[in-house]
N, C-alpha and C positions, 0 to 999 in steps of 0.2 A: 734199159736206160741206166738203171744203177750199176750194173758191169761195164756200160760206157765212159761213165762221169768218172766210174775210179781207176783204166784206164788212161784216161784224158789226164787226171790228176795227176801220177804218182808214175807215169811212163816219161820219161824229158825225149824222147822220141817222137811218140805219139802227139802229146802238150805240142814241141814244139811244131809238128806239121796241121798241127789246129790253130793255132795260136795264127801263126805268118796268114798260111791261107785265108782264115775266115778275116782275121785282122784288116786286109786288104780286101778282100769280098765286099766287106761292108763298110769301109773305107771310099771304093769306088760309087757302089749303091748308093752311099751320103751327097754324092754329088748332084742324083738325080731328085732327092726327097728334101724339100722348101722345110724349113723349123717352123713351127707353128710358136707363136712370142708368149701365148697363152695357155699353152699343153705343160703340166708336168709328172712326170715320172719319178714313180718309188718305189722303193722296195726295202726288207729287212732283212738281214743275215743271207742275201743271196736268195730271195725269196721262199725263204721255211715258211717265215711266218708274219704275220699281218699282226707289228708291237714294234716297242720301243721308242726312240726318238722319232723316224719317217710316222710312225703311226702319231704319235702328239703334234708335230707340227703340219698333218694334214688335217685332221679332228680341230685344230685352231683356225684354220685357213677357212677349212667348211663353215666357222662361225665369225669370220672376217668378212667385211662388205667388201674390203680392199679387191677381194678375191673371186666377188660373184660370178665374174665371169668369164673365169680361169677351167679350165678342163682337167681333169686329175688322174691318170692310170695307173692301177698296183699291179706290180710283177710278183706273180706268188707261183712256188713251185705245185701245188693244190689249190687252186682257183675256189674249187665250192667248197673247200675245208672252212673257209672263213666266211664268217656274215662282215660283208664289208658297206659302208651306206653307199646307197641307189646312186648318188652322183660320180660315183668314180666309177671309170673301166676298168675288168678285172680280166688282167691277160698272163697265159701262163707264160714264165720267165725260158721256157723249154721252144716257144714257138717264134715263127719266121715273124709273126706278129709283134711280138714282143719287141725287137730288133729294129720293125721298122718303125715304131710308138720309142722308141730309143734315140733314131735317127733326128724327130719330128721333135721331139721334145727339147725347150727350152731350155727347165731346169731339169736336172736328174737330183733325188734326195734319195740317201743310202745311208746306212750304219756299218756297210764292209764292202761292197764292192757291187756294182751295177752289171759290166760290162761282160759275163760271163767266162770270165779270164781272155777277153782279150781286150785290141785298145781299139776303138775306133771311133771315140768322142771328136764334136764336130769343135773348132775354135769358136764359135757362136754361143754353145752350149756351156753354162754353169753350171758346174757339177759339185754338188755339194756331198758331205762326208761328215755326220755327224759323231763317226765311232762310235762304239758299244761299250765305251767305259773308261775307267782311269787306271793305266796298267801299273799291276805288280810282278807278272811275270814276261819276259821278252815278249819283243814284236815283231816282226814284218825281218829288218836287217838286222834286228840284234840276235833274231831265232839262228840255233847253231845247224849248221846244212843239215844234218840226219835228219832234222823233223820241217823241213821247209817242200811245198811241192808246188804251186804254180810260181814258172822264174821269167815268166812274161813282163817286160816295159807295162805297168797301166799307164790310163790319161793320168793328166795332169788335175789333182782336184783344184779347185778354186778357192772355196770356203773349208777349214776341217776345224769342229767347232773343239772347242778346251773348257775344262774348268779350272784352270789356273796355271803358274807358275813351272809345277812338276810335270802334270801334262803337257806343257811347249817344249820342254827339256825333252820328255819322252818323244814325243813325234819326231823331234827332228833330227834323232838319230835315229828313230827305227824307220821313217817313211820320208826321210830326206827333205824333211817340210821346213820352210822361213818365217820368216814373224809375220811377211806378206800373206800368206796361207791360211794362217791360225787366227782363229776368235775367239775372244775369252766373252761365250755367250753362255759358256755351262751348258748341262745336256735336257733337252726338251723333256725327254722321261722323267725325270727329275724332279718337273714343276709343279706335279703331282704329288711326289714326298713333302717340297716344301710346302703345299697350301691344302697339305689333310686335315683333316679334325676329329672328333673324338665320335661325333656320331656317324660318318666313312667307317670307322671301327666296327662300327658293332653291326652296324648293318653287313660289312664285307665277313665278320664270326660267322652272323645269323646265316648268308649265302651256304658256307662250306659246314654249318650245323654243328659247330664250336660249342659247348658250353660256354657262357661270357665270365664265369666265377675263374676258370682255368688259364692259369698262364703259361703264354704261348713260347717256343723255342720252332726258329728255322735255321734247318740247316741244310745248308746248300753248299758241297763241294764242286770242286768245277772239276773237268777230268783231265785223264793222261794220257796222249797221245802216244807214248809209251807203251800202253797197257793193250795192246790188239790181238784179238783171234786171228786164227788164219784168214778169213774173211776180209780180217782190215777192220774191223768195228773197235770200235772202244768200248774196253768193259770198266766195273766198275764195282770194286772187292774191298768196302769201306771196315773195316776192325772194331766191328761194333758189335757188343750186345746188349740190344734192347728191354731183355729181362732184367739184367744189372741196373740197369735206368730208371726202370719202372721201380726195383728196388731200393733202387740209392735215394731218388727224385720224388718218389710219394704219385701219390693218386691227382695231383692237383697240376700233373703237365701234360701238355701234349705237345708230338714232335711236329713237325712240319717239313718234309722230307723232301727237299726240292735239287733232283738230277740234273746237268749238265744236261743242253740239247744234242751235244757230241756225244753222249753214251748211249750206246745203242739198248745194255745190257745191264741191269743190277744184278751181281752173284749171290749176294745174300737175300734173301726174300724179306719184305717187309710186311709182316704177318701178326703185328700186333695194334688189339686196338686203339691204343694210344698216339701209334703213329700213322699221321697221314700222308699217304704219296699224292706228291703235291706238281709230281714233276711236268706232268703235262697241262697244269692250270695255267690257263691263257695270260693271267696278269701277274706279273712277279711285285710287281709295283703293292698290289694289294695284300700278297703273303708280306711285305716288310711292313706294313702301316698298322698291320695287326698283331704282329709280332712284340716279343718284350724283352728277344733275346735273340742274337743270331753267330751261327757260328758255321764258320768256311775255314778255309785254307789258304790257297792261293788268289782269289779270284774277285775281280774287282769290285762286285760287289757289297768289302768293307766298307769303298770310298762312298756309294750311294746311299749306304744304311744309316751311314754317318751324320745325313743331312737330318736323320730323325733324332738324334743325339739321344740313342739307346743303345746298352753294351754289348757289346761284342767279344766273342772269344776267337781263337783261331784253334782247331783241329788239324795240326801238319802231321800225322805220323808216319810220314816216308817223307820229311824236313831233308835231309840229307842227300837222297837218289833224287829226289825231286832240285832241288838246286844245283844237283851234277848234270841231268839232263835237260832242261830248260831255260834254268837262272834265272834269276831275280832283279828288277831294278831298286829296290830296296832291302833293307836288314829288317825282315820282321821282327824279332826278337828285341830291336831296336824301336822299330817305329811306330807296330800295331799297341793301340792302348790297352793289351792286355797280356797275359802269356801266351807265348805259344806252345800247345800242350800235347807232348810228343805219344802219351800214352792214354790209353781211355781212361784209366784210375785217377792222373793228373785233369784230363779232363771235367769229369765228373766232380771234383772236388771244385775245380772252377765255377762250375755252372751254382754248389751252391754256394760259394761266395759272394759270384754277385746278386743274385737272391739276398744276402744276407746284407751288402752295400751297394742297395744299388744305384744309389743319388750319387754314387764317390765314383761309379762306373760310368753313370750318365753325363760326368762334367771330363769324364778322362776321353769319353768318344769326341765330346764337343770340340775339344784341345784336338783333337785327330782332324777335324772334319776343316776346322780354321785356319790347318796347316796347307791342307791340301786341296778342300774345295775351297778354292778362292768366292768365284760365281756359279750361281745357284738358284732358279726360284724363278726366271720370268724368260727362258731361253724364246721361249716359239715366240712369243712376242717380239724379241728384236728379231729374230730371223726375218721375220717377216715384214718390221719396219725398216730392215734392211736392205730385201728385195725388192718391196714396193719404190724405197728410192733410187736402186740400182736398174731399174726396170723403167721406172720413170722419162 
């Protein structure tokens, strides 16, 4: 199956004799399958995984009256991987099934894309498109050809939610979207960060067996598509050494080591017990709520962390090939409230700095967070007093 999917992907031969054919396969199919007004369909990142935005604004729905008697199907590429609740159907996103709970279905809710690269949305059907975040590096049209591979027409989304200003700037040059498209509802995962508290904290330490004395750092790069085996995987060769940390940083951190779902592969081992790999932990939401420091590179999750107005550093040390190969819709150097810190020695000095100020770092993220998260903090709720009156 995985020799097929990367095929299908990354051949514009093969894509395209999939794409046309099934496209119209289930194009005609739709004609014979009634939409059901009360069924909807979700899925995440293409069905990896049961999170993110579709995951919060069904979790709110589930505790909506509005919704009792709404029907609800997840499309997940591993069905029993997840504990999902009893009222939803769990169909894999692989199966004929899936397709036809596709057809039937009213609304669709996604964070990247439903339709398995191809287009065969009904004009009846709402498709909603929550995004997976607030971009800093290229998207969809602005990605440069070398690293782009499904070049299939999608449907047409209906709703593609924003949190602000930069975000509707981004969409609508990378996915050709109008002010009629875009909702400045903020993103449902989100409304979680804004309405944490302090005992979520400690409880979410005591879960992963934190010390509560120790303060926290996560870091989470995102990865380079760039960087692949012969296989095609992304790997993932971060210029770190954890002994040096452990020496510079004292007895009183731990790391929080959180991998891209795109890498298949870390090259350097993480084999110290200070640092946790954290990469396959189901809720990222809860490594930032307990964190007191985070530090990435490219990847959108400065914009999210921001909502917590706790400092942030950035870790770019291939700043340069990374901006030649991908590019950026902003000037880090400029815009993130921190340095960005090309070496681990720069690094490391950073981290204790803000340690040393860190009220002066906590009001430099807030200044970040006001620029660019406009809305924030109550997304699922209007979605949903949304649809109830567009359903009405």
């Amino acid at each position: 199956m995985e020799k097929l999917k990367y095929l299908i992907k990354y051949s514009p031969i093969i894509y395209s004799i999939y794409y046309y054919v099934f496209s119209a396969f289930f194009r005609v199919l739709g004609l014979f399958v009634k939409i059901d007004k009360q069924l909807i369909l979700f899925n995440s990142f293409g069905g990896r995984k049961y999170d993110d935005s579709p995951k919060a604004i069904f979790e709110y729905m589930l505790q909506d009256d509005r919704f009792k008697d709404y029907k609800f199907v997840w499309g997940l590429n591993e069905p029993n991987k997840f504990d999902i609740p009893s009222r939803a159907i769990v169909v894999n996103v692989n199966s004929f099934k899936y397709f036809i709970y596709a057809l039937k279905a009213k609304i669709w809710i996604t964070n990247s894309s439903i339709e398995r690269g191809l287009c065969f949305k009904k004009k009846d059907t709402i498709y909603i498109n929550t995004w997976h975040g607030t971009a800093i590096k290229y998207l969809g049209n602005d990605i440069g050809e070398q690293n782009k591979s499904f070049k299939g027409e999608d449907s047409k989304v209906d709703i593609f939610f924003s949190q602000g200003s930069y975000d509707e700037k981004v969409f609508k040059s990378a996915f050709c979207k109008t002010n009629e498209d875009l909702f400045r509802f903020g993103l449902p995962r989100n409304d979680e960060l804004a309405n944490c508290d302090y005992e979520t904290s400690i409880a979410i330490k005591k879960k992963l067996n934190i010390p509560l004395e120790k303060k926290i750092i996560l870091y989470a790069p995102t990865f380079r598509e760039y960087t692949k085996n012969k296989s095609n995987q992304v790997m993932l060769n971060v210029p770190i050494n954890f002994e040096t940390w452990q020496e510079t940083l004292g007895e009183n951190i731990v790391i929080l080591f959180r991998a891209h779902y795109e890498v298949a592969k870390l090259l350097n081992v993480l084999n110290y017990d200070f640092v946790y790999d954290v990469s396959k932990y189901p809720s990222l939401n809860e490594l930032m709520i307990i964190s007191d420091v985070l530090i990435s590179d490219y990847s959108s999750i400065f914009f999210d962390f921001s909502i917590l107005h706790k400092p942030m550093l950035c870790y770019a040390y291939d700043y340069d090939l990374y901006t030649e190969k991908r590019g950026m819709y902003i000037d880090l150097k400029k815009e993130l409230p921190c340095k960005v810190c090309e070496t681990e020695t720069e690094l490391l000095n950073e981290i204790l700095n803000v340690f040393d100020n860190y009220n002066l770092n906590c009001i430099a993220t807030k200044k970040f967070q006001e620029k660019y998260i406009e809305e924030y903090g109550n997304a699922s709720h209007k979605i949903c007093d949304y649809l109830i009156k567009y359903l009405a």
